[in-house]
Every structure is written in C-alpha cells, then in structure tokens.
N, C-alpha and C positions, 0 to 999 in steps of 0.2 A: 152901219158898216156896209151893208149889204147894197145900202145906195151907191157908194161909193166905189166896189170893189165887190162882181159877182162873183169871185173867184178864191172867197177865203170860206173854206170848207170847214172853219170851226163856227163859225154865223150859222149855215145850215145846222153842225151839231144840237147847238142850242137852244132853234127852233123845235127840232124832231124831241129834244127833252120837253121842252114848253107842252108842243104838242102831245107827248104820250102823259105828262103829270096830269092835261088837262081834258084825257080823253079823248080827244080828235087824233084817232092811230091811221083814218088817213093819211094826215099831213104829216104823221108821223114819219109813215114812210115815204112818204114826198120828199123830205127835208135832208132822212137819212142818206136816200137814195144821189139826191142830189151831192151830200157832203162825200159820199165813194165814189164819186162821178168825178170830183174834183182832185180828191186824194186818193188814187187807187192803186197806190203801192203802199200805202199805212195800213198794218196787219190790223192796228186797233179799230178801225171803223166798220172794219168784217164782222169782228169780235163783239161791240156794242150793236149792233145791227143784229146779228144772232143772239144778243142777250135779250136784246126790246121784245122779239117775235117770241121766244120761248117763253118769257114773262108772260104774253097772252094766248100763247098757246096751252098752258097749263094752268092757268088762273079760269078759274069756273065762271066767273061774272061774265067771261066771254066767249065761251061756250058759242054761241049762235053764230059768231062770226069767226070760228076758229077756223073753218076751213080756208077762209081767207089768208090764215096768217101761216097755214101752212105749206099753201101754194107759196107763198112768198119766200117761205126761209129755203125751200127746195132748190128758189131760183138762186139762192147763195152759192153754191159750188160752178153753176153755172156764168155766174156775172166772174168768178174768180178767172175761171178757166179763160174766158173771154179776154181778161184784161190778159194774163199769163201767153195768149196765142197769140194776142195783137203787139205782143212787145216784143223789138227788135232783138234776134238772138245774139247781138254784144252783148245787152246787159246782163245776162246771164254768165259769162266770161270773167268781168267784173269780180273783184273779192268782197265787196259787199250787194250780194246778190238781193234782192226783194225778195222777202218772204210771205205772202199773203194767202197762204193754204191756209184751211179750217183744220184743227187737230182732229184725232182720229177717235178722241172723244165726242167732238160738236156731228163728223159725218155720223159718227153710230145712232145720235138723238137723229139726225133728218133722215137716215134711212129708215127708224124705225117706225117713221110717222107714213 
C-alpha cells in the first residue's frame, strides 16, 4: 500500500502494531508518529499512541528503557498543541470543530510521570 500511496495513515497504524507485538518500540514510534503526522485531526491516533507508551511505561519488562517512553508521551500534549496552533482559526468557526485534546484523565497520568 505504502508503495503506492505515502499518505494512508492506517499502513503506518499497522506497522507501529507489527512493530510493538514484535518488540521493536522504536519503529514503533516511527510508524505511529508518522500515522499523526498524516491524520492529525483524528483524536484516535492520540489515543492509541498514548495507549502504546503507557503499556511500556508500566509494564516492568521495560523498565530500562522506560525513560524513553516517557520523554515520548510528555511530547503528546505538545505535538497536539502544535497541530491546534498551526491550524487556521476558520476551522474552529466550523460546527464540526476537531477535537484532538488528551482528556483530563491521560493529562493527569503524563503529569504525574
């Protein structure tokens, strides 16, 4: 697909799945990062992006490389904000406005790390 068409952001999904089933949580986030790159008004890919990281944030096998994963989820609110500042203030106007905030449940877990 991906030959064909760099720009379908569920290809990347499915890599970043491959990738975390198979242990390679680099390319994990390579994959994921790329798929919110493509689709960065889908609230889901926030969501499963901060699901991946908190999986090995808490999971003890990975322990050794957890501060890795914590720099990472921190830069979540950050890439939001980003995409939220770069976007034209119409679409905000709009009655179906983009929603792509982390709930105030997910900020409480990244604040608390």
């Amino acid at each position: 697909i991906l030959s064909h068409n760099k720009n379908v952001y569920q290809a990347y999904d499915v890599l970043a799945v491959i990738c975390q089933k198979s242990g390679d949580f680099d390319n994990m986030i390579k994959y994921k990062k790329q798929a919110i790159k493509i689709a960065k008004y889908n609230s889901y890919e926030y969501a499963a992006y901060y699901d991946m990281l908190k999986e090995l944030i808490e999971n003890p096998d990975y322990r050794n490389e957890k501060e890795k994963y914590i720099i990472e989820i921190k830069e979540l609110p950050n890439m939001i904000r980003e995409v939220i500042d770069s976007t034209d203030k119409m679409a905000w106007m709009i009655r179906d406005k983009p929603n792509i905030e982390l709930t105030v449940h997910q900020l409480s877990y990244i604040e608390s790390l």
